[in-house]
N, CA, C and O of each residue as an XYZ file, in Angstrom:
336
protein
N     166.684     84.837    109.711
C     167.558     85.990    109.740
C     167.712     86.580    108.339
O     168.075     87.749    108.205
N     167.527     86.036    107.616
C     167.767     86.094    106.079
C     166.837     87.063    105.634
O     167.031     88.177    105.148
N     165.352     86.185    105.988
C     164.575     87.766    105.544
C     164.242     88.616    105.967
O     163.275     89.217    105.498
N     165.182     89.204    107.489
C     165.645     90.459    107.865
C     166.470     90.856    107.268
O     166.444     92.056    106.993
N     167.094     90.386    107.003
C     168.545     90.743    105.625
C     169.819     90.836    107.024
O     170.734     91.657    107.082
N     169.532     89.800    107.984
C     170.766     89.759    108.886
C     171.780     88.713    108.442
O     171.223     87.807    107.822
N     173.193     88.545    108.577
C     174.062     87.475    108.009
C     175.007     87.346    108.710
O     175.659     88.299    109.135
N     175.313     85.834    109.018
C     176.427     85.854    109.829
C     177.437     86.976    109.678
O     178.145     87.224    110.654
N     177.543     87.481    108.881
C     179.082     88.260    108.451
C     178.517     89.487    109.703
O     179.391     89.751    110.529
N     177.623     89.978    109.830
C     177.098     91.184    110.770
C     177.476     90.481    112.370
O     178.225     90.965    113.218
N     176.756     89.299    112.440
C     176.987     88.778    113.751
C     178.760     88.845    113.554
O     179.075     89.543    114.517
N     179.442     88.658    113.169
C     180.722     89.010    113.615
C     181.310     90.267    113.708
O     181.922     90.568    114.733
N     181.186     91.205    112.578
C     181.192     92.301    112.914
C     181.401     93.143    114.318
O     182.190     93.851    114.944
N     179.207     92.111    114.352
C     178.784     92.519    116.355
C     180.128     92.309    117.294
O     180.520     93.095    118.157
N     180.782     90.959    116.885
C     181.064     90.699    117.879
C     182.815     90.985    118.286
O     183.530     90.754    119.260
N     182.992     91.616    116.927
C     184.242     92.077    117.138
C     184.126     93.213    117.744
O     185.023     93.481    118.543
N     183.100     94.132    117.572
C     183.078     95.731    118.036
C     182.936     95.121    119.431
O     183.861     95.314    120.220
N     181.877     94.408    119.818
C     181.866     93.804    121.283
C     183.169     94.029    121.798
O     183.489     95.037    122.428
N     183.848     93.167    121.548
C     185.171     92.365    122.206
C     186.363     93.922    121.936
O     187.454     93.963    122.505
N     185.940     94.913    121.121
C     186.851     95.945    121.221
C     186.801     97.024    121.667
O     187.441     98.050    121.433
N     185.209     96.541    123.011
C     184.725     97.936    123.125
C     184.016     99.334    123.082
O     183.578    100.250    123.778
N     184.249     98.752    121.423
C     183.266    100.039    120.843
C     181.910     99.738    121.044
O     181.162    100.453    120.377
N     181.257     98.750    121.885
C     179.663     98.832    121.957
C     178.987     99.724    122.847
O     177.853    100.189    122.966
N     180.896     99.848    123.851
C     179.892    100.702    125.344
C     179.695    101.812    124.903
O     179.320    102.682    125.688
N     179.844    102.056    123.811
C     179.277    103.893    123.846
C     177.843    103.993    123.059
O     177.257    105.075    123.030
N     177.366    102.985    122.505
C     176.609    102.574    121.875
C     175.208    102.410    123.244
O     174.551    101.369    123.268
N     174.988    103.284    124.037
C     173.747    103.180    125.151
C     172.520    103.996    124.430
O     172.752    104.991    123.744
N     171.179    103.488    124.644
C     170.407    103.945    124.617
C     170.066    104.796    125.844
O     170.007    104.347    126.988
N     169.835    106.148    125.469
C     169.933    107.387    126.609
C     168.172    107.518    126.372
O     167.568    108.577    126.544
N     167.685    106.559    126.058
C     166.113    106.681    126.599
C     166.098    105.961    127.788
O     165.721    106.614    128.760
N     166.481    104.486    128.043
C     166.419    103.961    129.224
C     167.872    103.855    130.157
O     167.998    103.074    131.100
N     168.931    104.806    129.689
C     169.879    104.423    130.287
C     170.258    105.092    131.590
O     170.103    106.314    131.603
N     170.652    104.614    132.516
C     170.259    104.881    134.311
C     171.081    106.810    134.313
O     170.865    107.659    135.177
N     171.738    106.928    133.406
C     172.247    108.747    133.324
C     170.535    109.191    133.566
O     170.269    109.788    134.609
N     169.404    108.882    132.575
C     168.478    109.722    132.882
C     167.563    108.793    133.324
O     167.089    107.718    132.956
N     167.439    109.876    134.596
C     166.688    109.406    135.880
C     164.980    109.066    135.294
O     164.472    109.711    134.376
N     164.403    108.149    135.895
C     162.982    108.158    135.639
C     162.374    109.373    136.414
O     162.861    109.694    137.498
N     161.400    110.001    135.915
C     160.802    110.671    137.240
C     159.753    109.459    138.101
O     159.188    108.450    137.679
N     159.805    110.087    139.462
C     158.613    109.140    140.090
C     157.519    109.709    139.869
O     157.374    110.816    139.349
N     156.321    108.663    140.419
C     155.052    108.740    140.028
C     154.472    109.989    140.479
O     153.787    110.732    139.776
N     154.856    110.221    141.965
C     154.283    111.450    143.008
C     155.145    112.648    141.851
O     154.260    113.500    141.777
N     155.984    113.031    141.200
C     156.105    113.896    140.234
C     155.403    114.107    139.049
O     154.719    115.070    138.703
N     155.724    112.872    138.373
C     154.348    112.574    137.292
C     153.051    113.452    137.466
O     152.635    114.387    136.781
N     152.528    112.840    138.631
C     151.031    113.271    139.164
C     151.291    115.028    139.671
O     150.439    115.913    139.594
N     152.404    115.144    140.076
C     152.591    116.419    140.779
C     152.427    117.839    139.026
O     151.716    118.835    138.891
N     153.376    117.240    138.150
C     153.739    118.120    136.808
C     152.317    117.846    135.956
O     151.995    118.637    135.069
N     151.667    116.934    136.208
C     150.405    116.920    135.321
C     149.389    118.083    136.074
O     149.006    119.092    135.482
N     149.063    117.783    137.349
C     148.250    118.625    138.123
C     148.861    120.023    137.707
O     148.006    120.793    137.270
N     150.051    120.483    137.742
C     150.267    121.850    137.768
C     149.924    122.010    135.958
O     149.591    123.169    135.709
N     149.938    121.322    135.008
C     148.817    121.748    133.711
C     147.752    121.880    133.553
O     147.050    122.607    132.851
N     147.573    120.962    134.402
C     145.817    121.084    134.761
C     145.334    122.492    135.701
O     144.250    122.985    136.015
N     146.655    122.794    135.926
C     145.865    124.237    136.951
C     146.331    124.967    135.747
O     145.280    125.230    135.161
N     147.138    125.357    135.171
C     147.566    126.489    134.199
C     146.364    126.502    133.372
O     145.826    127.491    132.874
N     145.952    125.078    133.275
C     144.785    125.172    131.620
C     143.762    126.111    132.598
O     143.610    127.310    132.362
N     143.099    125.447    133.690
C     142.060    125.641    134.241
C     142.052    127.287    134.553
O     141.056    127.960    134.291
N     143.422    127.943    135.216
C     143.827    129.392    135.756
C     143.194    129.924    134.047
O     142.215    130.668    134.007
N     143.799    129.500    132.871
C     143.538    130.137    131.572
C     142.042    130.224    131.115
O     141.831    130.967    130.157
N     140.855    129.493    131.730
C     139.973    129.171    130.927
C     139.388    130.384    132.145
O     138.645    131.275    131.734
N     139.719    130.347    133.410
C     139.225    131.174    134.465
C     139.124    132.827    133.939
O     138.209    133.650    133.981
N     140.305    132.868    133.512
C     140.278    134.121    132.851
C     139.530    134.305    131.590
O     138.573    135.052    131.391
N     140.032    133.623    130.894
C     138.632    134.022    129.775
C     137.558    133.811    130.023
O     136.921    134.263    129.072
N     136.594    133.202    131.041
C     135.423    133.195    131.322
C     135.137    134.886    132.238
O     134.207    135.648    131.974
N     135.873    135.052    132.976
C     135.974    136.215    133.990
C     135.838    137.778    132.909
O     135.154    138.791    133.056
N     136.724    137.411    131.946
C     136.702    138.312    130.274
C     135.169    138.378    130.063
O     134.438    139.369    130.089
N     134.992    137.616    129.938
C     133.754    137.257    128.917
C     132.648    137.471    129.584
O     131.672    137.416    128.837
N     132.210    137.844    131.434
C     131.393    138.141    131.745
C     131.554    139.746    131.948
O     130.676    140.604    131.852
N     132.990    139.906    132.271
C     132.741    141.359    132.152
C     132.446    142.085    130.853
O     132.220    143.294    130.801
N     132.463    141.316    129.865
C     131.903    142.256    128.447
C     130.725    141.943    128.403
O     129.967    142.699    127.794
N     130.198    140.743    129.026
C     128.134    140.526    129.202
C     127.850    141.636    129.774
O     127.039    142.419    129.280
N     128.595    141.905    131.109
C     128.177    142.978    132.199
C     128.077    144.449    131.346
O     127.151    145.245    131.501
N     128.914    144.593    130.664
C     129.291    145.855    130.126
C     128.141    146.116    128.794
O     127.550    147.152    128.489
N     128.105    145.111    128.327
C     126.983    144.850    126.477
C     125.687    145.259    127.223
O     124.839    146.005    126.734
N     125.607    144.621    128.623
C     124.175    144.931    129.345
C     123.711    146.407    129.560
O     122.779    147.054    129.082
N     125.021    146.795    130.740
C     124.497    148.478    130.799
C     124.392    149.201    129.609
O     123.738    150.244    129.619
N     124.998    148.765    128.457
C     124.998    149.874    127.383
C     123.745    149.368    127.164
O     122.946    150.242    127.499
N     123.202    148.442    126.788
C     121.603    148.275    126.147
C     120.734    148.473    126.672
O     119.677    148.650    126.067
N     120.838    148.543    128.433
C     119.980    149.212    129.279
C     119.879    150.569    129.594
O     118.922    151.069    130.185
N     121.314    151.429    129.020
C     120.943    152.676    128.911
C     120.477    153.302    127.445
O     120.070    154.444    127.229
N     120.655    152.236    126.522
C     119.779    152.662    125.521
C     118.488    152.635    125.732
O     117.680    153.541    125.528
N     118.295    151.539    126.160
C     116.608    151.079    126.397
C     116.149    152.461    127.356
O     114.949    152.681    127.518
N     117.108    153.296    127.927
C     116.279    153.979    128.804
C     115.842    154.995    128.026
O     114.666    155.347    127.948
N     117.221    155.722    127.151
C     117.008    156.950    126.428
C     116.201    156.710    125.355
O     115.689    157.704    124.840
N     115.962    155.653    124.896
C     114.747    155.600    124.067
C     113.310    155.835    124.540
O     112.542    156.362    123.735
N     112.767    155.433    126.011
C     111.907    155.846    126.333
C     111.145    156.803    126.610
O     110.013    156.586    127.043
């Protein structure tokens, strides 16, 4: 305990705040039952709906990106014409 730098004098401390109370407010609100776990079928449910937002996002910029192929095309094919 020592070369944690813990000392009896702390263990009493502990154990007076114990015995007066003041520990119950002292909860960890990462695991404490106020916040709910989500379940797994949510988990899986909130991941899938990122996975569609990413996927909806990449849809569109691909959908972008062929209509400016489509568009780069006719212009170079109506150059190619008026040049002939």
């Amino acid at each position: 305990m020592r070369r944690e730098r813990l000392y009896h004098s702390h263990v009493k401390e502990w154990r007076a705040a114990r015995d007066a109370g003041a520990l119950e407010s002292l909860v960890d609100r990462r695991t404490s039952p106020a916040r709910t776990k989500k379940s797994a079928a949510e988990v899986e449910n909130e991941k899938l709906r990122q996975q569609v937002e990413r996927l909806q996002k990449d849809l569109a910029r691909n959908k972008a990106a062929l209509e400016v192929m489509g568009k780069a095309s006719a212009l170079l094919e109506m150059i190619s014409e008026s040049a002939d």
